[in-house]
N, C-alpha and C positions, 0 to 999 in steps of 0.2 A: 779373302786376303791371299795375295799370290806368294808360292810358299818356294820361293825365285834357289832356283838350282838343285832343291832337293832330291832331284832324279838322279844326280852325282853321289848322293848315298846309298850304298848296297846293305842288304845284309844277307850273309850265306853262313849257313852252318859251320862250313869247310874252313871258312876266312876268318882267322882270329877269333875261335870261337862261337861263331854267329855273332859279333860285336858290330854296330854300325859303322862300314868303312868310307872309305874313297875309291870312286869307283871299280870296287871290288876287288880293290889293291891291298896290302897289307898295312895300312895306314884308317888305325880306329878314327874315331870324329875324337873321343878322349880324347888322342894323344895331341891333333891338333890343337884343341881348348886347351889342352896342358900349357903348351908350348907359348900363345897368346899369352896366358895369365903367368905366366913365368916373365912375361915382358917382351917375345919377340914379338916384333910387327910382321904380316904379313909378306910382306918384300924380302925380311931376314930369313923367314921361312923356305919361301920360294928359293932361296939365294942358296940355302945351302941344299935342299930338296929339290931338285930342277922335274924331278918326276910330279910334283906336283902344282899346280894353276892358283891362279885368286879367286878363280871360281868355286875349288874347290873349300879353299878359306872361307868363303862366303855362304855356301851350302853347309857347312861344319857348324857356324854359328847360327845358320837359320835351322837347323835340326835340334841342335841343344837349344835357342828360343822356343819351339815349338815341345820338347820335353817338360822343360819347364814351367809352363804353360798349362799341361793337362793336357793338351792335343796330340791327337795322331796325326801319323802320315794320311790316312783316312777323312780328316775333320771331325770326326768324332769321341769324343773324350770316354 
């Protein structure tokens, strides 16, 4: 299964923690799933965040799929 933009998530020790970002910006994948489940769309996000793409929305949610899931970044559970 193609695990489509997940190269756009970093994680470094340095950056929030070691918490899984955007590319290795100061933006956890959390805070994006936060921000969806609160009811923004995508566009509203991008709209008031111009530092960050749809891609990056898109990679945010296939990394939390992939958590939840049992999967790694790896394919290996």
């Amino acid at each position: 299964m193609e695990q489509s933009g997940i190269g756009r998530i970093t994680i470094d020790p340095a950056i929030c923690h070691g918490k899984p970002c955007i590319r290795g910006m100061r933006w956890p994948v959390e805070v994006i799933i936060d921000l969806l489940g609160s009811g923004m769309t995508a566009e509203e996000i991008i709209s008031e965040h111009q530092e960050l793409e749809k891609e990056d929305i898109r990679a945010s949610l296939n990394y939390a799929r992939l958590m939840v899931s049992g999967q790694t970044l790896g394919g290996v559970a």
